[in-house]
Each structure stands twice: as structure tokens, then as C-alpha cells.
C-alpha positions in Angstrom: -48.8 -0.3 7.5 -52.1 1.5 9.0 -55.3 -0.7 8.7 -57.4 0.7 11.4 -59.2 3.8 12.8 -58.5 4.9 16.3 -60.6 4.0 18.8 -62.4 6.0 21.3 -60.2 5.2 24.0 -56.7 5.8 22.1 -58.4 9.4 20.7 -59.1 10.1 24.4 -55.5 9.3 25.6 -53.9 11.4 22.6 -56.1 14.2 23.5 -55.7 13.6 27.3 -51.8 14.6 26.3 -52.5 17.7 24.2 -52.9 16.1 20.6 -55.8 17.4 18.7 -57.1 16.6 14.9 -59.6 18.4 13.1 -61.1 15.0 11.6 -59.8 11.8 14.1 -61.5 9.7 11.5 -59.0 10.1 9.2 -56.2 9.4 11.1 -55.5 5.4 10.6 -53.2 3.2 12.6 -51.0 -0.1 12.1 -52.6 -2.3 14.2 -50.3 -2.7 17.1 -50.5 0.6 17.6 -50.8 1.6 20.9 -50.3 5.7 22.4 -48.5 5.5 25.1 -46.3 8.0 26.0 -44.6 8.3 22.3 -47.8 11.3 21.5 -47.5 14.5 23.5 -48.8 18.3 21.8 -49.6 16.8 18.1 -51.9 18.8 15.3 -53.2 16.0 12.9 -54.8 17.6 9.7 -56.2 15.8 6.3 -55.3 12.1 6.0 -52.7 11.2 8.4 -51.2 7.4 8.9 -49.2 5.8 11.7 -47.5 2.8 12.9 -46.0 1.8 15.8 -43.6 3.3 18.2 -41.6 1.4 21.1 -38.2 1.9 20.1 -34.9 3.9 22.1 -32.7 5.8 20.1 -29.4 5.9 21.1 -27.9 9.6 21.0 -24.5 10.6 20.1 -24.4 12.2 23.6 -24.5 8.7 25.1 -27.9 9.0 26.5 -31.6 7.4 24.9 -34.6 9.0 23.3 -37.9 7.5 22.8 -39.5 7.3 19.5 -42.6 8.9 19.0 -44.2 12.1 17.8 -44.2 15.3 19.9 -44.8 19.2 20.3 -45.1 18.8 16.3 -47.7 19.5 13.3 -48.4 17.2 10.2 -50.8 17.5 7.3 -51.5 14.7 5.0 -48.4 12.5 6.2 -47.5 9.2 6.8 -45.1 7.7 9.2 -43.6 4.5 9.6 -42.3 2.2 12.6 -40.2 3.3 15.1 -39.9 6.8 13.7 -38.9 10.0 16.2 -40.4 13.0 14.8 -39.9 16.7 17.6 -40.8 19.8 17.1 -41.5 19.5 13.5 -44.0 20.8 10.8 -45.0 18.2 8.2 -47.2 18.7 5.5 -47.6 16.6 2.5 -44.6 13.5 3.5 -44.1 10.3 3.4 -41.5 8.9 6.2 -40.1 5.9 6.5 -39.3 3.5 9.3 -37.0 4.6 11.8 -36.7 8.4 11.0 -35.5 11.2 13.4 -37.0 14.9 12.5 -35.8 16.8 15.8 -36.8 20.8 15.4 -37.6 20.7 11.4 -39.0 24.5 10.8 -40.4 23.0 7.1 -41.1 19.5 5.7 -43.4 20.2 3.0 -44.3 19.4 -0.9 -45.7 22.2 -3.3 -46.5 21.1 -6.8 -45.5 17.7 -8.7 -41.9 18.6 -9.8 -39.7 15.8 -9.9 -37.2 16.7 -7.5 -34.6 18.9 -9.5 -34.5 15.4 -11.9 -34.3 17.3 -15.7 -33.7 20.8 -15.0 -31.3 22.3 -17.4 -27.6 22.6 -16.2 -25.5 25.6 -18.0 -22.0 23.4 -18.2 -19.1 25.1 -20.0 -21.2 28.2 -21.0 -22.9 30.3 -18.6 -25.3 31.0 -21.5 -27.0 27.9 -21.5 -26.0 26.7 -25.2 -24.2 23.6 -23.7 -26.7 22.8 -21.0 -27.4 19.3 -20.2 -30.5 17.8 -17.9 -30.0 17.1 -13.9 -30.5 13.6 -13.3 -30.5 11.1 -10.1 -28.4 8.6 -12.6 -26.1 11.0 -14.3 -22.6 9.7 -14.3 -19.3 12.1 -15.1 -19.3 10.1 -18.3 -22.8 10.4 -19.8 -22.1 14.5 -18.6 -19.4 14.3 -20.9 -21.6 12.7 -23.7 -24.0 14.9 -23.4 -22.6 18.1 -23.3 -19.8 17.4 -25.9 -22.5 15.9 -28.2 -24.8 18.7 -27.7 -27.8 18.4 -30.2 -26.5 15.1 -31.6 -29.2 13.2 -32.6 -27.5 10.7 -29.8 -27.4 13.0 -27.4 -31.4 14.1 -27.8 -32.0 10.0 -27.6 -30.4 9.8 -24.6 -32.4 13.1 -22.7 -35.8 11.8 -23.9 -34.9 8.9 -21.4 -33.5 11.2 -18.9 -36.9 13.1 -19.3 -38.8 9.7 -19.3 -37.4 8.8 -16.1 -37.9 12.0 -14.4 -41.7 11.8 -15.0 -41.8 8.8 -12.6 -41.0 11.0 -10.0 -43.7 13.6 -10.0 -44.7 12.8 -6.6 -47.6 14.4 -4.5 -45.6 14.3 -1.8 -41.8 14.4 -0.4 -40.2 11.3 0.7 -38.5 10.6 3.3 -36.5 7.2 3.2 -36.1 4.9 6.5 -32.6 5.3 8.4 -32.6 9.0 7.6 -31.8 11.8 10.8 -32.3 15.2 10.1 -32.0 17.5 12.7 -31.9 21.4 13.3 -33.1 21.6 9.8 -35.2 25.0 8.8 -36.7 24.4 5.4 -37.2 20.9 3.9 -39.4 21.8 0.6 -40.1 19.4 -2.2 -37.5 16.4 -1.1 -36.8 12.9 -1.7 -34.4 11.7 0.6 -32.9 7.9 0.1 -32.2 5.8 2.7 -29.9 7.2 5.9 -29.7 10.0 4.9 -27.7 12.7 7.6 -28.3 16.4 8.0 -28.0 18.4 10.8 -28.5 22.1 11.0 -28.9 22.7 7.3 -30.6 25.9 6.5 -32.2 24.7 3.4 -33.1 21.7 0.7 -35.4 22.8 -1.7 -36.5 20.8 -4.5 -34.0 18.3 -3.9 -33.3 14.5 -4.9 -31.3 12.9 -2.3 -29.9 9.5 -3.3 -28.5 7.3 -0.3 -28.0 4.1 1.4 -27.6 3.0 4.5 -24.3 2.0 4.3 -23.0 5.0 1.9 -25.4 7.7 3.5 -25.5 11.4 2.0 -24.3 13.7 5.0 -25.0 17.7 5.3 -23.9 19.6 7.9 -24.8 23.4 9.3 -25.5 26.1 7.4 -26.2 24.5 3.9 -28.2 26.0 1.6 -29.6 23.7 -1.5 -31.6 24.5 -3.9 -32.7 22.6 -7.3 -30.2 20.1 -7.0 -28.8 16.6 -6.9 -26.7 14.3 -4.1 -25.3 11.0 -5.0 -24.7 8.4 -1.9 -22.1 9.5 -0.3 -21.3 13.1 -1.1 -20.7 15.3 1.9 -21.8 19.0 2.0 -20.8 20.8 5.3 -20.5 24.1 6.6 -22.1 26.7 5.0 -22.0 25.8 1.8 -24.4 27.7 -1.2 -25.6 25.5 -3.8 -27.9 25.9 -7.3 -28.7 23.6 -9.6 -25.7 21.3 -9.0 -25.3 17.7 -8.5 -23.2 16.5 -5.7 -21.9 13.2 -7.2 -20.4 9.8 -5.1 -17.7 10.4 -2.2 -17.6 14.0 -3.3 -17.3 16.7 -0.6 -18.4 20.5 -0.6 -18.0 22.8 2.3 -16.2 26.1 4.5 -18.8 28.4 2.7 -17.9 27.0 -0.8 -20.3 28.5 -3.6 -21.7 27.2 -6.3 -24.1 27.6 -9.5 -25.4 25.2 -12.2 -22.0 22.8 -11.5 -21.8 19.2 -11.5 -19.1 18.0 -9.4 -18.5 13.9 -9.6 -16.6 11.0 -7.7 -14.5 12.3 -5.0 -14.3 15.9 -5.6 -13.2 18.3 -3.1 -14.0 21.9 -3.3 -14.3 23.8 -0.2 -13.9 28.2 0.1 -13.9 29.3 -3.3 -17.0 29.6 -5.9 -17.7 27.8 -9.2 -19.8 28.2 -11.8 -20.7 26.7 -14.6 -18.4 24.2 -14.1 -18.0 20.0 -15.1 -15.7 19.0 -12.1 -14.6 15.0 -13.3 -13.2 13.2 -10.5 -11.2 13.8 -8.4 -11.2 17.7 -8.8 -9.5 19.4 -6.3 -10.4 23.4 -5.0 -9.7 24.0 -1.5 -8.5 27.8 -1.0 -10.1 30.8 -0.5 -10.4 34.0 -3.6 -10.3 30.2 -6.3 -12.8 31.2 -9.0 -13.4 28.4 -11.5 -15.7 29.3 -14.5 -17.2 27.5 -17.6 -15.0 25.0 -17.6 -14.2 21.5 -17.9 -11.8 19.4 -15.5 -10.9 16.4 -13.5 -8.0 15.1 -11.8 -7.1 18.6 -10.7 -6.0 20.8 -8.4 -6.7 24.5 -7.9 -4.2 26.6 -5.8 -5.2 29.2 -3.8 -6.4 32.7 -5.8 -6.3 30.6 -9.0 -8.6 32.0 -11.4 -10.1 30.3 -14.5 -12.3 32.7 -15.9 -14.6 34.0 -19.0 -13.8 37.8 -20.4 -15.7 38.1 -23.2 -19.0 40.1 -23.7 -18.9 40.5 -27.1 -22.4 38.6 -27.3 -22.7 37.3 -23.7 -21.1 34.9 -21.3 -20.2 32.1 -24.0 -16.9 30.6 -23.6 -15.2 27.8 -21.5 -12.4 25.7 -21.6 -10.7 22.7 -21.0 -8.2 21.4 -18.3 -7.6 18.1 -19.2 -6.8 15.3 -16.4 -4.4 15.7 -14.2 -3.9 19.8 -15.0 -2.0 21.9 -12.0 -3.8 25.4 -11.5 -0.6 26.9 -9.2 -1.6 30.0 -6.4 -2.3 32.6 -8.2 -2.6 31.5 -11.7 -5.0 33.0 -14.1 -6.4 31.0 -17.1 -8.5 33.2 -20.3 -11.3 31.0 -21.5 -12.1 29.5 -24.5 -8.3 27.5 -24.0 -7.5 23.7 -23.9 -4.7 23.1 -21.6 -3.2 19.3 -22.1 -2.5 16.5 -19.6 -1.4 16.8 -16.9 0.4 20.1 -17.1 1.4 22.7 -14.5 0.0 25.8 -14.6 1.4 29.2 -13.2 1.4 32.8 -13.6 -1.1 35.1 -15.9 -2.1 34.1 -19.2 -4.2 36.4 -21.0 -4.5 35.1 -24.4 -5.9 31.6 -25.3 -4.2 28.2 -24.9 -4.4 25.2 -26.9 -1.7 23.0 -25.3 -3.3 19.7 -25.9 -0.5 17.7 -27.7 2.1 19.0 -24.9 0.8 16.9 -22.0 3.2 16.8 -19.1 4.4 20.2 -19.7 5.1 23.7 -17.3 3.0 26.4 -18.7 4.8 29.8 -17.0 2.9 33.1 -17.3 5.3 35.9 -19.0 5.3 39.3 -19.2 2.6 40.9 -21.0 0.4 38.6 -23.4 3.5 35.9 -23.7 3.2 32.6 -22.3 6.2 30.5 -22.2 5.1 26.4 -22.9 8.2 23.6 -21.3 7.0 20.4 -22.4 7.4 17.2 -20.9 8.9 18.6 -17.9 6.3 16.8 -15.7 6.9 13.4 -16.7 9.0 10.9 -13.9 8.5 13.4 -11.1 7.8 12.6 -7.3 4.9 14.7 -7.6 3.1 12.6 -10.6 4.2 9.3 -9.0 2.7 10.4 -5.4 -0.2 11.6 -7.7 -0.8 7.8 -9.3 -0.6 6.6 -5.5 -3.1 8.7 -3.8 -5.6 8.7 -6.3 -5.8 4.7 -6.1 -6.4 5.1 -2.6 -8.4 7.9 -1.6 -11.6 6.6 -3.8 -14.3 7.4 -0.8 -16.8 5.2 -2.5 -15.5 1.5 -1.2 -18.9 0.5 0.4 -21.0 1.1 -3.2 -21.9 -1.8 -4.8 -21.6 -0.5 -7.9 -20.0 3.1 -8.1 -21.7 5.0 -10.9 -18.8 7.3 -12.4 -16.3 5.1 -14.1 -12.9 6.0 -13.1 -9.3 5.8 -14.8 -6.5 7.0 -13.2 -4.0 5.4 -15.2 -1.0 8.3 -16.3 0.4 6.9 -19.0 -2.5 6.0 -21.4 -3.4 5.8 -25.5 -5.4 9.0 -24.5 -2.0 10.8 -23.6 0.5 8.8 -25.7 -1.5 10.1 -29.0 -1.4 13.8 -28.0 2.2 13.3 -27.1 3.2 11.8 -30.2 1.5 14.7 -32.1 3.7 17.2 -30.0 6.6 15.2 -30.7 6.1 15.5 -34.8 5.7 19.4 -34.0 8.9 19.8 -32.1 10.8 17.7 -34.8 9.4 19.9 -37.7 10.2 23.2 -35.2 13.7 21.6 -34.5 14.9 21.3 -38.3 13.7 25.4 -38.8 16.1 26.0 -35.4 13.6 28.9 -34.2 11.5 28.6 -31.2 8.1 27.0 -31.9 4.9 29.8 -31.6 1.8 27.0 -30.8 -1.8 27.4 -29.8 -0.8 31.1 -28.3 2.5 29.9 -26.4 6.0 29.8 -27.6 8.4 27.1 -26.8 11.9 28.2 -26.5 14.2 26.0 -28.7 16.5 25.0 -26.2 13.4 23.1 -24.9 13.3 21.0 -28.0 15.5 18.3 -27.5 15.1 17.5 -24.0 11.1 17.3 -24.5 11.8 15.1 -27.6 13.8 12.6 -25.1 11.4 12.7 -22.1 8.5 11.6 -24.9 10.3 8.9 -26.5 11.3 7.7 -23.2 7.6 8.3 -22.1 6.3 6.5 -24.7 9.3 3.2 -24.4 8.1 3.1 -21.1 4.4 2.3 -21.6 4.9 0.1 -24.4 7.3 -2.2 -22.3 5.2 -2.4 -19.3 1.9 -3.1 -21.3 3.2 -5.7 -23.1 5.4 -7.3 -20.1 2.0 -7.3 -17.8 -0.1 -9.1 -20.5 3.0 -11.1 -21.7 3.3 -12.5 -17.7 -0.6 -12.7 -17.7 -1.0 -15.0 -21.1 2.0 -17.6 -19.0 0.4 -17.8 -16.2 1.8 -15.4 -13.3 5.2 -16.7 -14.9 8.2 -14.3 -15.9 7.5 -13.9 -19.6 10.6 -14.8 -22.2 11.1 -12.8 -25.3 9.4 -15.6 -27.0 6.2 -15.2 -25.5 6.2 -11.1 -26.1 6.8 -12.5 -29.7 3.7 -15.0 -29.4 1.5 -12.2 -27.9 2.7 -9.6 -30.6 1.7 -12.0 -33.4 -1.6 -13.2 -31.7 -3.0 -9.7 -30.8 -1.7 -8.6 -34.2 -3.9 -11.2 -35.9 -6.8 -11.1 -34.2 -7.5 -7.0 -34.5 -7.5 -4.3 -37.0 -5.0 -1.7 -36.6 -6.3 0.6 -34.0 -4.1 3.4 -33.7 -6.0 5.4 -36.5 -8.2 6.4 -34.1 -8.1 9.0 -31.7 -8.8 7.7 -28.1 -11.4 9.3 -25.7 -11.2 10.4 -22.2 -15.4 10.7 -21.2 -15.3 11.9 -17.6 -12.5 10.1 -16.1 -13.4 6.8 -18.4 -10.8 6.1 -21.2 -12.0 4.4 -24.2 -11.3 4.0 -27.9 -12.1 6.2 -30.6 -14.2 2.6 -32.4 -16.1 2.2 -28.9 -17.0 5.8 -29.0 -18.4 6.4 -32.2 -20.4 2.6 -31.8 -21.9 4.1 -28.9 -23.0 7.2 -30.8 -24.4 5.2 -33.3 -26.4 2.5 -31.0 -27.0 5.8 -28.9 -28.6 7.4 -32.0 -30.6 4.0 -33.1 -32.4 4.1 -29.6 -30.6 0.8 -28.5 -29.7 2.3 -25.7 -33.2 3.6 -24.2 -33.5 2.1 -21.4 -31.4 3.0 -18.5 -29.6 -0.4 -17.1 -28.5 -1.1 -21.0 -27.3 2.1 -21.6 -25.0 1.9 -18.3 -24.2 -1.8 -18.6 -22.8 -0.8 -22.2 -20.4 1.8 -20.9 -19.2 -0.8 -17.7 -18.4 -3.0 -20.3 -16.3 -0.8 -22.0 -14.6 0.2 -18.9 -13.6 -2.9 -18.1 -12.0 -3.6 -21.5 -9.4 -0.8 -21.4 -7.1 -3.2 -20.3 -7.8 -5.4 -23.8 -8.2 -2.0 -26.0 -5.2 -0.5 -24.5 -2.8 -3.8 -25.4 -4.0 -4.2 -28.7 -3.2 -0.6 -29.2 0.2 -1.0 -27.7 0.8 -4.2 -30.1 -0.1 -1.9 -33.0 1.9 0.7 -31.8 5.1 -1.4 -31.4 4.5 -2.8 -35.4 4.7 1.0 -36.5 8.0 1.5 -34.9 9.9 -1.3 -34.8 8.1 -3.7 -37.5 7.7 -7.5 -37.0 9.0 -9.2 -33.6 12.4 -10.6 -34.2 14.5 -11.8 -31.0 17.1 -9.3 -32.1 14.4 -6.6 -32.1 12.8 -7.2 -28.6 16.0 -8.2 -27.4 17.2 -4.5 -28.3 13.3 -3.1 -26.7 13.8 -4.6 -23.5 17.0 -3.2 -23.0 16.4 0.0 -23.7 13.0 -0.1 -21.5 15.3 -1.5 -18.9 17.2 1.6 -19.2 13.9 3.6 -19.2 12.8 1.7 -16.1 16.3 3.1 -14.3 16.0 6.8 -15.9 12.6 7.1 -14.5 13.6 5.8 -11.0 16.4 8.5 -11.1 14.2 11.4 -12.1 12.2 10.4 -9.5 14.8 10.4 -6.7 16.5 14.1 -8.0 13.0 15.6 -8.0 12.1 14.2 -4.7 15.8 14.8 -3.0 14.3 18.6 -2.9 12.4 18.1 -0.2 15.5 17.3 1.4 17.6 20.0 0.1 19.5 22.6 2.1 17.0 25.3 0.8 13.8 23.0 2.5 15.2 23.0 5.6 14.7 26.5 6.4 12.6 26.7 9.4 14.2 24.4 11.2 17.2 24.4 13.8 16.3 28.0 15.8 17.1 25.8 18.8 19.6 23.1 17.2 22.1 22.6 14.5 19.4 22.9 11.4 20.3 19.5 9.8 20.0 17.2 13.1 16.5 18.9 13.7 15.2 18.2 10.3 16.0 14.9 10.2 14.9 14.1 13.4 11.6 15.5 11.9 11.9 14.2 8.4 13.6 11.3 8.3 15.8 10.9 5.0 14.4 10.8 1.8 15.5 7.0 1.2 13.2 6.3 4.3 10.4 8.2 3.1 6.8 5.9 2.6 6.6 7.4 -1.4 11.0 6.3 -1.9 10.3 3.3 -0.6 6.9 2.6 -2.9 9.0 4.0 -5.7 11.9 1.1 -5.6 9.3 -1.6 -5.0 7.8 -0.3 -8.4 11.5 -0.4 -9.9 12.1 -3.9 -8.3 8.3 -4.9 -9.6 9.2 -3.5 -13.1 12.5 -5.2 -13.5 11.1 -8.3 -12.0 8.9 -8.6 -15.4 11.7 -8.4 -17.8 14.0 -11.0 -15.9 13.9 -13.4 -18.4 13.2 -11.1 -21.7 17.5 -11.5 -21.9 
């Protein structure tokens, strides 16, 4: 870019319009450089390159703004093209083309440290034992890996390249990328910033590693205070927020004075008001309330109500215990979770529970807070409700990462899965075993009333006839060719599957950060892991896309497997018998469905309404009916899709 000294003339003109430089021979320019009017009150100091400035940028506001640098001070900087830099002290930078600095109290480097890339994070524990390393290329599933295989020889392979990489980046200066606009900035101290990047009125980035693109730019808004940490292209962080050693991952959003310590939050989480610490936030975590404290724990797919409280109470020899909410976990208002605990899929939690939970082979369950120390454990309750159905929608369509080429975190939102179906078979075997003593069921510190037995055992078993039917009905249509599968060709792809793979189902699945794989996949992954195979950085991730995009294979030769065990080899009399039971399954889940969601349209929900008017007339005038409701109508299209499938399995 600058390939020249300054000539006497252009030093004349600068200092004619207040610039001055303690050495002007070490201040180079590109070689269409020309002064102008873009230079006005500029120190230059130590080695200090330019390039050219004739471009207009176009403000918000509606009006223009010249580029060029003015009423500003830089040390040992270079600035490319077209680059507006106001009111602003540089020292030791490297800006790209077309950059706006407007009123920047600090751009600065001190030392070589590479940008918050592999400090120690204190995940889980606030005592450090689970820590794992920062990194510009951490994903929610290598976090899982590597805090879950803590000191696995695996897991040490694996940092060494995290450390490897990090060296790269021990930079004499901070970077600023082309595209970015920072603006109203105060401290901007050891920071690489990617491309387009967008802050305005941050208080401080310190030590920072800012990934972005142009077309997925990181954005951070007033008030923010970063320090030692990490964004991912297109994270948000707005309004106050207070963040320490934390990674801000893809799409995910911080902000309204949100505070947090040593957390990683990844794709698409929202947490705004309350405080976190120590905490592994998968995607899709949700904390948006004021007085939410999450702790030392582990969860994704979740929502936090307001004044829930997940939270660490023993001292005995120092803040070392977290837990586990498992995908898709409820925290209701108010709730209150004691850590260490493991609380299964997709289960709601309310009220206090003071003693620790291990509810993993009841997913879908209501997990109700008692009196005293008792906490009372419904399961299955959760399954075929209009909350867990609107929950599967939204989730496929709020994924704020559609411009990234390739998103980083590998998402799953499937509900019904071999990760859930195995934990819910287990809790089936223990409610048959409690069922034939006929007392209520005392498991992993919560008791299950008897009377809750049978109706969990149904809402499994039709869980589980569920799944299997549309697994093998969607592969079944895909091996005819879009065409309406017949029971002979669920027979054909029972056999086939059957004979081409080992039984799987001896082998617990995995759920790594939002990524669902088999228990085989995972433990060949350790081992490659451990055998250094996986060293360099683009294998390492290529080998866990691949294995993402095969759940769709794993999860049918799992189902296939599944279907031997109960129901032995295919027979027309066998599948005939299947498909219409999973027809009935298709119909019991539609109603359950429709009675849950009909209590939004309830008498008792349409309090508030009719001071003015008869109460009914003004409700529905507002709320429609429930049969004309967007998530009703989705929900019969899925019965009519579902059905469709099994039209000619007669």
C-alpha cells in the first residue's frame, strides 16, 4: 500500500492544516496519495503508513462524511484506503480499508498476547478443575469434548493445537479489519477485529478476538464492557453488558446489563438482565429476566424464567460443583436448582429443590418443588404438548446465522432422538420394576408417586411407536423415490439396513453441544483424537461435519435395530399390525396437542378481557379461535403429512 516518502510540498500542506510529526521521514504514502482536505490537527509518531482518501461516507443520519484523518493521534499505525479515522488515539494498529474510528478515547496494543485465544475458561466448576482453553474456532461441540474429557489424553491432543494456533496470533499490534465502524468507543486495547465489524459507544474491548464478516458482522452497542474474550460473526452484545473471559459464539445475543464470567455462550443464545457464571450455554439457551442466576452449569435448548436460580452451595473444599440441564430443560420463575444434579430432557422445572437431582432417564417429565427437601418427579408429562411442538417450530426458524457459509456449532434440534429414546427406555424398565412392588418409586433424590406409573409407561411406549414409525416411513418413501412406501418396501429397508450394520443399540448415543451422534462415532473420535489424527484444525472439524450430517443414516440403522428387538423379523402381519398402531399414535399425539393448546382458549385465559364488552366476543375478536391459530394449523398439516406416509402401508 505505502511506497513513498512525502514530499516537501505534501509535508507543507499537512502542516499548513495543523498536522505535525516528530520524524516526517518515516511517514510513507501509497502513491496516489494526495492531502487534500482529508488531514486536518494530526500527531504522527514512529513509523506511520497511509493510503489514499477520496471517498464519502454515507451516515445513518442521511447526510455524507469525508474520509480522511482528523483532530486525531497515531503511533506506529497503518491505515488503509478510504479509511475515516476522528478524534482518535492510535498507537500500535493496523486498519484496514474503509474503516470509521469517530471519537475512539484508546486504540492501542501492549505486549504480544494473542487476543484472549488460550486463556483458561472455568466451565462447570468455578474452581477451574474443568477449565478448557478460549479459542477463535471453538465450537459448542469441541467445548463439550473438551471439558467432559478433561485430561483425556484426547482432550490434551486436541489443546496443544488449540495452543498451536493461538501462537500465530501473537501480534505486535491490534488489527483492525476493513468494513469495520467503531464509534463513541473509550478503550480499544489489544484487539483483532474481523471484517465489518460494528460498535458504537462501547466502554471497553480489551484483549479481545473479534471474528466477523461483512455479511455476518459482530455488532456491540453502548455501554459494553469486554474483557479477555471471544465474539464469533454474528453475535450481538448491546446495552450495558459486563463480560470476562467468555466467548460470544454465532447469532448469539447478550445485553440490558446482562453479567457474565468465564461463560461460553454458543449459536443463538439469548441472555439478557441476569448474571452467569461459569456457565456452557449450548444453543439456543434462553435467559432473559432480571434476579436469573445461572452457575456452573451445563445447558442448551433452554429457557430460564425470571428469578430462576441454578446455583452451587457447597464450601466444603471450595466452589466445585455444577450440573447438567440437558436439551430442551424448562427453569420456571422462581425455580431453584442445588448443583451437582442432572436434570433429563426436556423437562419442566418448578419450585425449590434443595437436594440433588438425577432425572436423566425421565426426559419429558414435570419436576414440582415440595415442601421441605421432597421433590415430586411426573414423567412423561411433557411429551405431545403445544408447547414442545411450537418449541420444534421456532427453533428451526429462529437460527440467526443464515448468511454463514459454514456455521461453526453443529446444531440438532430434533425432539425425538436415539439420545432421548435410550434414556426413556431406561426410565420405562424402572417404572415397570417400581410398578410390580406397588410403592411410589424414590429415584436420583425425587419420588414418583405410583399413580404416575402407568400413564408415564403409555406416554413412552407411545413416544417411542411414534419415532420408530416416522423414521422408518421417511427413509422407506426416500429408498422409492418420493413415492408412498408399501409395507413391502418397510420390509425391504428392514432387511437391507439389518444386513448391512452391526446392531447398534448397545451403545449409548451422545448429545456433544447440540450435535447428536452415536456412542461408535464417539469413542472413534477419541481414539483418532488421541492418535493425533486429528491435529490439524480443518480435519478435525471436517471429521465432526461429517458425522453431523450422517445422523440421519445412524439414527435409521438404530431405528431398524430397535424395531428387531421388539417386534422380531418383518412379516406383513407384523408391520401391518405397527402401522396401525403408529396410525393411532399419529391421532393420539394430534389430540394431546389440541387439549393442551385449547387452554389458551379456556374460560380461565380469557380473564382480562371484556371490561367494555361481553368477555367472549372481545377475546375472539383478539384471539381468533384456536382451530385458526398459525401453530393448529402447522399441527394438522403435520398430521395430514404423517398420515400421508403410511397411505399405502394397509
Amino acid at each position: 500500500m505505502a511506497d513513498r516518502s512525502l514530499t516537501a510540498d505534501e509535508i507543507g500542506v499537512l502542516e499548513s492544516r495543523g498536522c505535525q510529526a516528530e520524524d516526517w521521514s518515516r511517514v510513507t504514502v501509497a502513491r496516489e496519495f494526495t492531502p487534500g482536505d482529508s488531514f486536518r490537527q494530526v500527531r504522527f509518531s514512529g513509523s506511520v503508513k497511509l493510503g489514499v482518501y477520496g471517498r464519502a461516507f454515507r451516515h445513518e443520519g442521511g447526510f455524507t462524511m469525508p474520509s480522511g484523518i482528523s483532530h486525531s493521534v497515531l503511533h506506529e499505525v497503518s491505515v488503509g484506503n478510504d479509511c475515516r479515522i476522528h478524534r482518535a488515539q492510535i498507537a500500535r494498529a493496523d486498519i484496514g480499508d474503509n474503516v470509521i474510528l469517530e471519537e475512539i478515547g484508546e486504540l492501542s496494543r501492549l505486549g504480544d498476547s494473542p487476543f484472549a485465544n488460550a486463556l483458561p475458561v472455568h466451565v462447570l466448576t468455578e474452581d477451574g478443575a474443568r477449565s478448557l482453553l478460549l479459542w477463535r474456532r471453538l465450537s459448542s461441540q469441541l467445548a463439550h469434548f473438551l471439558c467432559h474429557f478433561k485430561n483425556h489424553p484426547a482432550a490434551l491432543a486436541v489443546e496443544e493445537t488449540v495452543r498451536r494456533d493461538a501462537e500465530r496470533l501473537r501480534l505486535e499490534r491490534s488489527v483492525v479489519s476493513s468494513g469495520c465502524q467503531i464509534r463513541r468507543t473509550g478503550i480499544l486495547r489489544n484487539v483483532w477485529l474481523g471484517e465489518g465489524v460494528l460498535a458504537t459507544g462501547a466502554a471497553v474491548l480489551e484483549n479481545c478476538y473479534v471474528e466477523s464478516s461483512s455479511n455476518v458482522p459482530v455488532r456491540i452497542g453502548e455501554g459494553v464492557s469486554a474483557q479477555d474474550c471471544v465474539f464469533l460473526s454474528g453475535a450481538q452484545v448491546n446495552d450495558w453488558a459486563r463480560l470476562r473471559y467468555c466467548l460470544v459464539g454465532e447469532g448469539a445475543q447478550l445485553g440490558d446489563g446482562f453479567t457474565s464470567r468465564h461463560s461460553l455462550f454458543f449459536a443463538n443464545a439469548n441472555f439478557a438482565r441476569g448474571e452467569a457464571e461459569s456457565v456452557m450455554a449450548g444453543p439456543y439457551s434462553t435467559s432473559t429476566h432480571k434476579a436469573t442466576l445461572v452457575l456452573t452449569c451445563q445447558c442448551l435448548f433452554i429457557t430460564f424464567g425470571s428469578g430462576a436460580n441454578a446455583s452451587n452451595h457447597h464450601f466444603k473444599l471450595g466452589p466445585r460443583h455444577g450440573g447438567v440441564l440437558r436439551r430442551g430443560v424448562r427453569c420456571g420463575s422462581g425455580s431453584y436448582l442445588f448443583w451437582p444434579s442432572d436434570i433429563g430432557a426436556f423437562t419442566t422445572v418448578v419450585g425449590r429443590h434443595a437436594d440433588r437431582l438425577d432425572t436423566a432417564n425421565f426426559p419429558f417429565s414435570l419436576l414440582i418443588g415440595g415442601k421441605g427437601d421432597l421433590s415430586i418427579l411426573v414423567p412423561g408429562v411433557n411429551l405431545f404438548t403445544a408447547g414442545l411442538f411450537r418449541d420444534a417450530m421456532k427453533w428451526r426458524e429462529r437460527d440467526r446465522r443464515g448468511n454463514l457459509e459454514r456455521p461453526r456449532d453443529l446444531v440438532n434440534p430434533a425432539i425425538l432422538s436415539p439420545y432421548v429414546i435410550q434414556d426413556m427406555e431406561a426410565g420405562m424398565e424402572l417404572l415397570r420394576r417400581a410398578a410390580a412392588m406397588g410403592a411410589d418409586l424414590r429415584h436420583g433424590g425425587a419420588v414418583i408417586p405410583a399413580g404416575r406409573f402407568d400413564p408415564a409407561l403409555k406416554l413412552y411406549e407411545t413416544a417411542l411407536l411414534f419415532w420408530l414409525g416416522e423414521v422408518l416411513l421417511t427413509h422407506a418413501r426416500e429408498a422409492v423415490r418420493g413415492g408412498l412406501p408399501a409395507l413391502g418396501d418397510i420390509a425391504e429397508l428392514i432387511r437391507k439396513i439389518s444386513a448391512a450394520s452391526p446392531d447398534p443399540t448397545t451403545r449409548k448415543w451422545r448429545d456433544w453441544g447440540g450435535m447428536l451422534l452415536p456412542g461408535a462415532e464417539a469413542e472413534a473420535f477419541l481414539v483418532d483424537a488421541e492418535a493425533g489424527k486429528l491435529a490439524e484444525l480443518d480435519i478435525l472439524e471436517n471429521r465432526l461435519t461429517g458425522i453431523h450430517k450422517e445422523y440421519g443414516r445412524f439414527e435409521l440403522a438404530w431405528a431398524v435395530w430397535r424395531w428387531l428387538r421388539g417386534y422380531g423379523e418383518p412379516s406383513p402381519e407384523k408391520l401391518f399390525m405397527f402401522m396401525d398402531k403408529w396410525r393411532r399414535a399419529v391421532d393420539f399425539r394430534h389430540q394431546c396437542f389440541l387439549k393442551d393448546a385449547a387452554k389458551e382458549f379456556s374460560p380461565e385465559a380469557m380473564l382480562g378481557f371484556g371490561l367494555e364488552e361481553d368477555r367472549r366476543q372481545a377475546f375472539r375478536r383478539v384471539r381468533g379461535t384456536l382451530a385458526e391459530h398459525p401453530l393448529a394449523v402447522q399441527a394438522e398439516a403435520e398430521r395430514s403429512r404423517l398420515l400421508a406416509l403410511a397411505e399405502r402401508a394397509r
